[in-house]
C-alpha positions as CSV (number, residue, x, y, z in Angstrom):
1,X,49.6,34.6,52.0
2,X,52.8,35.0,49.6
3,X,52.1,35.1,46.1
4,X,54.0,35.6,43.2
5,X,54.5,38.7,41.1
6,X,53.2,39.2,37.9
7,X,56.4,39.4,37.0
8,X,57.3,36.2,38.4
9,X,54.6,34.2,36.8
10,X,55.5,35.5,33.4
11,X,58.9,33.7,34.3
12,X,57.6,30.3,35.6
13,X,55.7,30.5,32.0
14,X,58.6,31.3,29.8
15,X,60.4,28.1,31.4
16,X,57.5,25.7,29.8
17,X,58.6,27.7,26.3
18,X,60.9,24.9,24.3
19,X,63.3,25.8,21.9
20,X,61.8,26.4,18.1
21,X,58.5,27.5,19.4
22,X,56.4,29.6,17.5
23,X,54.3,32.0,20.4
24,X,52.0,34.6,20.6
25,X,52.0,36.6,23.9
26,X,48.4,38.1,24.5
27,X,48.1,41.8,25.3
28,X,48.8,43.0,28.6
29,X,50.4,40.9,31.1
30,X,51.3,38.0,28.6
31,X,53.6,40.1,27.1
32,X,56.0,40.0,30.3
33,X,56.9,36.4,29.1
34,X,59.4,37.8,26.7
35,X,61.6,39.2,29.1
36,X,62.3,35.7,30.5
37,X,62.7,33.7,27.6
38,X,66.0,31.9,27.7
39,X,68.6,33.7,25.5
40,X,69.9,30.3,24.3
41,X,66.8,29.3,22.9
42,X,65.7,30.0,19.2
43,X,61.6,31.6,20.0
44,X,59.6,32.9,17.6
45,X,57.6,35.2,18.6
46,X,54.3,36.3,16.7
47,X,52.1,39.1,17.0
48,X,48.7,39.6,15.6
49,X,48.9,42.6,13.4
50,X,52.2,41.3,11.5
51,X,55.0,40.7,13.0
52,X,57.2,37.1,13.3
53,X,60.5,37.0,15.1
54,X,59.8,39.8,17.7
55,X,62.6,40.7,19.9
56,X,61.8,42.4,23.3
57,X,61.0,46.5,24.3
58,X,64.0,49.1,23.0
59,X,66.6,50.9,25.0
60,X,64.6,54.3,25.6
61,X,65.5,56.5,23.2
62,X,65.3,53.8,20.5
63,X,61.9,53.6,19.9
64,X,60.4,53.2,16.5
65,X,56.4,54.0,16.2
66,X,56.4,51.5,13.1
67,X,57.7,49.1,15.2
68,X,54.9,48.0,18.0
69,X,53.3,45.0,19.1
70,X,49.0,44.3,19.1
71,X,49.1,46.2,22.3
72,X,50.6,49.1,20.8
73,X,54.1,48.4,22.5
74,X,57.3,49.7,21.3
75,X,59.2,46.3,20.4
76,X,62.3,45.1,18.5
77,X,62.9,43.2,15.1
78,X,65.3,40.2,15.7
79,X,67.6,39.2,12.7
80,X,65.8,37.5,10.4
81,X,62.4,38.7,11.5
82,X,59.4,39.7,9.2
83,X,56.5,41.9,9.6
84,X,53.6,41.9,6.9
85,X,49.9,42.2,6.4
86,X,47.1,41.4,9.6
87,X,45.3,39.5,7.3
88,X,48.6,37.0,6.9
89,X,49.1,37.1,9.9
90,X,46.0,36.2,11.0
91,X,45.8,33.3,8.8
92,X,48.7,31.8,10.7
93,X,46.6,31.9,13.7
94,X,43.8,30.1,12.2
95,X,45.9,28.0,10.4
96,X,47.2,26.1,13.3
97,X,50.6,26.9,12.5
98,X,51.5,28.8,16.6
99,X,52.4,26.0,19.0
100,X,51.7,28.1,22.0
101,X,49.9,31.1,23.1
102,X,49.9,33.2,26.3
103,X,46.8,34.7,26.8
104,X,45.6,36.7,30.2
105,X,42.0,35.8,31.5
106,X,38.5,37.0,33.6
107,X,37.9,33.7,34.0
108,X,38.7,29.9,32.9
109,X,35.8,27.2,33.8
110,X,37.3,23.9,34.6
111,X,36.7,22.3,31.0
112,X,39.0,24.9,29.9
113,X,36.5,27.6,28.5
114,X,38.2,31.1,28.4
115,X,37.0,34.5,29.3
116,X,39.4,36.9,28.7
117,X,37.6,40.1,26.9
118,X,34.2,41.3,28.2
119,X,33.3,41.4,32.0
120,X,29.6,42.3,30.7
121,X,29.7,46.0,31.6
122,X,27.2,48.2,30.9
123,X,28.2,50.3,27.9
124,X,31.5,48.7,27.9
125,X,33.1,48.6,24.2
126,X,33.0,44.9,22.8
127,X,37.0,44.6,22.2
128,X,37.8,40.5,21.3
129,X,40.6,41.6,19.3
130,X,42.4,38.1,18.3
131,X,41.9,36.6,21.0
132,X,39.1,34.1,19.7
133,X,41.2,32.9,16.4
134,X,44.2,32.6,19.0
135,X,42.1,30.4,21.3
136,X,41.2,28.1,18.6
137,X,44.3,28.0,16.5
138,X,47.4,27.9,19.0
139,X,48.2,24.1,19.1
140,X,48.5,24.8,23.2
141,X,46.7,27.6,25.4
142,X,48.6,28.6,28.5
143,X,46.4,31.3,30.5
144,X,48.4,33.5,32.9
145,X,46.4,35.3,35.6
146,X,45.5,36.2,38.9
147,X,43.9,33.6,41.0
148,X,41.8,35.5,42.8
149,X,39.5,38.6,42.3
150,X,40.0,41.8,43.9
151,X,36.8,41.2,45.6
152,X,38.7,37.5,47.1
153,X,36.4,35.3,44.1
154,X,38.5,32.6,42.3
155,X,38.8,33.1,38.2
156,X,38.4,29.5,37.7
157,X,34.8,28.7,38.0
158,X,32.7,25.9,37.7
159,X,31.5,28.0,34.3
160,X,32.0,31.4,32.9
161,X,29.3,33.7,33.5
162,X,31.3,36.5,31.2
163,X,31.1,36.1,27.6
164,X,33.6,33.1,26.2
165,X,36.0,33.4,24.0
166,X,36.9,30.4,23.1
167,X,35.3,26.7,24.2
168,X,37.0,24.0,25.8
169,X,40.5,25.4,24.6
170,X,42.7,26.1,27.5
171,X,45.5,23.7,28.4
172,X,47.6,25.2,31.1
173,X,46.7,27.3,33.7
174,X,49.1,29.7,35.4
175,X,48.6,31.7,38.7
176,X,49.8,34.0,41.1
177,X,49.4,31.0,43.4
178,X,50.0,27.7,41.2
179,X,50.1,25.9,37.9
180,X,47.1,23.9,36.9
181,X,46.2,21.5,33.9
182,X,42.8,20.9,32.3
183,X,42.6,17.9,31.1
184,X,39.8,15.2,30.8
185,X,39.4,14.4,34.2
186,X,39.4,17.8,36.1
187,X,41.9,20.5,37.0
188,X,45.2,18.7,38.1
189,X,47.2,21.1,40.1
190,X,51.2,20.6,39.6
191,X,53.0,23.3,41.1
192,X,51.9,25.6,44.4
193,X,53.8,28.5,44.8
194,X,52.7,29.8,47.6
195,X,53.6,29.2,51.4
196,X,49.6,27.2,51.6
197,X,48.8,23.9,51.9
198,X,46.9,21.5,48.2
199,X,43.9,22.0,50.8
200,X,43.7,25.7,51.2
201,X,44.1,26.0,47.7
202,X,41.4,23.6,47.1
203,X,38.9,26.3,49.7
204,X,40.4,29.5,47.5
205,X,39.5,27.8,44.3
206,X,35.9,26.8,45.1
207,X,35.7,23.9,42.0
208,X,37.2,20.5,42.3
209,X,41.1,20.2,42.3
210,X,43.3,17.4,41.9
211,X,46.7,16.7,43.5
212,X,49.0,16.2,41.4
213,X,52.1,17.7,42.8
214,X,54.1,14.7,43.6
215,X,55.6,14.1,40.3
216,X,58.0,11.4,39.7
217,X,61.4,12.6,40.3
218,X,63.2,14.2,37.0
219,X,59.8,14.4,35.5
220,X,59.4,18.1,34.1
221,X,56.3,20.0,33.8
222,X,55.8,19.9,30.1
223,X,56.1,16.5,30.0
224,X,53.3,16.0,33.1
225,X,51.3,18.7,30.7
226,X,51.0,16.4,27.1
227,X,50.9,13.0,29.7
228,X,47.5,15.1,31.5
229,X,46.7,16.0,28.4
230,X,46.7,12.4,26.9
231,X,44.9,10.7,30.0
């Protein structure tokens, strides 16, 4: 079954992106996006512990360890950029002020509840980081992940047995295997990527789908996004 990349997904993400955003990329995969982002497009790009107008990794060599992203990264200052206190920055995320963030996910249930920092381990350290004022601040909530388990189990689930971080908050979906909205009546699937049919998907998912692939044609994914959205 071919499936995309992670570096591949991060791309199909980075398309939905419009120009004058203001985004947060989530630790980990997430951060990928920011390779992809079209270079004529004006993105802002925010991270959590102080940083607005973030431009993507150094050249090796020209790394500067005052310069990192939430993840501990080694990233770049575009002109005109800022960087200032956690507690500002913060209060951007809970202010509503980011239009979108990227966040990577354990699980998403399919009224859009996120899982994304605790598998319930024994002994495991509790680590939530920004992830819960992101998940409630972020005017839109795009998820990137695997679709699948290592074990074969689909990360979208009737309802998250690890511990939530946020409720009800997760607008997009994006997978290794397709692109999915949550919206008020179900999952709507818009994109497949892979080389299987809406029905297979449906059986590797395990909650119910809807088809909603045959889109209107010139009718663009963010647009079929706020119109889901809006139903």
């Amino acid at each position: 079954m071919k499936r995309l990349t992670r570096d591949e997904m991060a791309k199909r993400v980075a398309q939905d992106i419009p120009e004058g955003a203001y985004v947060n990329l989530g630790i980990g995969v997430p951060t990928l996006v920011a390779n992809h982002l079209a270079a004529d497009k004006e993105i802002f790009l925010h991270s959590e512990n102080g940083l607005l107008g973030m431009g993507p990794a150094p050249a090796a060599g020209e790394e500067d360890d005052e310069l990192i992203n939430a993840g501990k990264q080694h990233v770049t200052l575009l002109n005109g950029g800022a960087f200032f206190h956690h507690s500002d920055s913060f209060a951007m995320m809970r202010g509503g002020h980011l239009d979108y963030c990227v966040l990577g996910a354990f699980q998403v249930s399919v009224n859009g509840d996120l899982a994304n920092w605790h598998t319930g381990a024994p002994d495991a350290i509790p680590a939530v980081g920004g992830a819960m004022d992101l998940a409630i601040g972020a005017k839109q909530v795009f998820v990137m992940m695997e679709h699948l388990t290592k074990q074969g189990e689909s990360k979208i689930v009737e309802q998250c047995w690890y511990p939530v971080t946020g409720v009800n908050c997760v607008d997009r979906i994006y997978t290794d295997l397709a692109v999915i909205d949550v919206t008020r009546d179900g999952l709507v699937v818009r994109e497949i990527f892979s080389d299987i049919d809406f029905e297979t998907l449906q059986k590797l998912t395990g909650v119910p789908l809807k088809d909603g692939t045959k889109l209107p044609a010139g009718t663009d994914t963010q647009t079929a996004a706020a119109a889901a959205r809006a139903a």
